[in-house]
Every structure is written in C-alpha cells, then in structure tokens.
C-alpha positions as CSV (number, residue, x, y, z in Angstrom):
1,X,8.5,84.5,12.8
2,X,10.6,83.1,15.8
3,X,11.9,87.1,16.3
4,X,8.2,88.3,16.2
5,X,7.3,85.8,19.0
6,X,10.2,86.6,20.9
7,X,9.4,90.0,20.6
8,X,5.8,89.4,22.1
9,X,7.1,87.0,25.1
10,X,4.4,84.7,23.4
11,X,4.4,81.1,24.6
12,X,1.7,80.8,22.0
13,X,2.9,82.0,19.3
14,X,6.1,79.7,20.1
15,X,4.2,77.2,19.8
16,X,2.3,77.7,16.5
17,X,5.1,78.4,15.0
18,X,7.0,74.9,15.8
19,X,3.4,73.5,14.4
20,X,4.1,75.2,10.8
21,X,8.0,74.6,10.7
22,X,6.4,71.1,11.2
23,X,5.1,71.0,7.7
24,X,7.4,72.7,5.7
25,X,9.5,70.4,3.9
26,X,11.5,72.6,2.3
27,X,12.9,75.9,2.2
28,X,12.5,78.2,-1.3
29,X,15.8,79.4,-2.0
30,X,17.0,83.3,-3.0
31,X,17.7,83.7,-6.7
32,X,19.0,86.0,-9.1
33,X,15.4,86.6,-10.2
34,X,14.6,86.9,-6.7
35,X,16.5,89.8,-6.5
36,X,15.4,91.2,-10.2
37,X,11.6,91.5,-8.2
38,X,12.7,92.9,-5.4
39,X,14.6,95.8,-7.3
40,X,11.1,96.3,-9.3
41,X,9.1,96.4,-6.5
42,X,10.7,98.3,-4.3
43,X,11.7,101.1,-7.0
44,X,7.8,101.0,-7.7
45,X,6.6,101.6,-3.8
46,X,9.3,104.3,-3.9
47,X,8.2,106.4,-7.0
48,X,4.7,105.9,-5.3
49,X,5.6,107.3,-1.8
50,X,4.6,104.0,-0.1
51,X,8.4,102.1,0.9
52,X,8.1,99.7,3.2
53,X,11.6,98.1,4.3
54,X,14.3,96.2,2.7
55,X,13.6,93.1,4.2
56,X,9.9,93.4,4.0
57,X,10.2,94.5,0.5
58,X,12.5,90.9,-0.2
59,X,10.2,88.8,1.3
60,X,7.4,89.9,-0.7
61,X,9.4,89.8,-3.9
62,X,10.2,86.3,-2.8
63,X,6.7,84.7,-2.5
64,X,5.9,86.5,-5.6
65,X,8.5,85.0,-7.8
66,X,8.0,81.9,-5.9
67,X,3.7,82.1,-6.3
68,X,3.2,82.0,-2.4
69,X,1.1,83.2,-0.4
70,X,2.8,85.4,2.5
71,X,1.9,84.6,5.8
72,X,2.1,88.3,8.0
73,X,0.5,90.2,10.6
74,X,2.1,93.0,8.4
75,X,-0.4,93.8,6.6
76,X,0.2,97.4,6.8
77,X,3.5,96.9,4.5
78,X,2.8,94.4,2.5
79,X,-0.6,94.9,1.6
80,X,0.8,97.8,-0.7
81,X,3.1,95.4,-2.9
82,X,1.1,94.7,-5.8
83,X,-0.3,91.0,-6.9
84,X,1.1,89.5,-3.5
85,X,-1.1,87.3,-1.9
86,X,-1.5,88.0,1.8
87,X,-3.2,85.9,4.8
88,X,-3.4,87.3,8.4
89,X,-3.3,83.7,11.2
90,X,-3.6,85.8,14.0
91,X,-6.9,87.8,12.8
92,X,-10.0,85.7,14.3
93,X,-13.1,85.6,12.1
94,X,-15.7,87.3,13.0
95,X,-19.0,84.5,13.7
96,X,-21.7,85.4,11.1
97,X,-24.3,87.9,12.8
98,X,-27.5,85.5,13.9
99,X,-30.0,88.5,12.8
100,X,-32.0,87.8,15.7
C-alpha cells in the first residue's frame, strides 16, 4: 500500500493508509498452505490465459486461505482469481439517481 502511495505522490492516500495500519492488530503470517494456494491458483489463471503476477497471485492466495477480503484498486488482476473476495476504497459510490 505505502509503495502504491508513493507511487501516486499522494498525501492522501498517506494518510489513509496510517488510519488502517491503525487498526490492524496483527499481521496473518505466510504458510506452507499458503504457498499450496498460491501454486493452484496460479497454475489455474495460467492454463486459462489470464496470469496476473507473482506477487499479486500470493496475495490473493493469502486472503483466501486466510478468508479475507482483499483490499485493491487492482481489480483488473485480482478480480480473475476465483472465490476471492474483493473491495475497491478508492471507488466513490455513485448517489442513488433522484428520478426527478
């Protein structure tokens, strides 16, 4: 996260970021079955045409053996890894239409 705001020269995002690493209390570590998913899912994307990257493809694997939802504005990538659960912060809803 702190790369991708870096990257983007956001103060804001800075910010936000700080506010979320607030409220983690703890950090999910890498396992042996960790890595198990990440071979499976990656193989899979790969048969199918559709890799994403390495590191992409570990995070994913990660939430999903951890039953997280993963927090991107990836959604490109990791929208193609099957049964992760994916939520966009930076998208802004849209207000409901007033149908006047």
């Amino acid at each position: 996260m702190r790369f991708g705001a870096e990257r983007a020269g956001s103060e804001s995002y800075h910010y936000r970021i700080d506010k979320v690493c607030e409220r983690m209390d703890c950090v999910a570590e890498w396992t042996t079955e960790c890595a198990d998913k990440f071979a499976k899912t990656q193989s899979a994307l790969f048969e199918k045409g559709v890799p994403i990257g390495f590191t992409d493809a570990m995070i994913a694997s990660h939430a999903l053996i951890i039953d997280a939802t993963l927090v991107s504005n990836n959604e490109k990538h990791f929208s193609r890894v099957e049964g992760l659960r994916l939520e966009n912060w930076l998208k802004v809803p849209t207000p409901p239409s007033s149908g006047a």
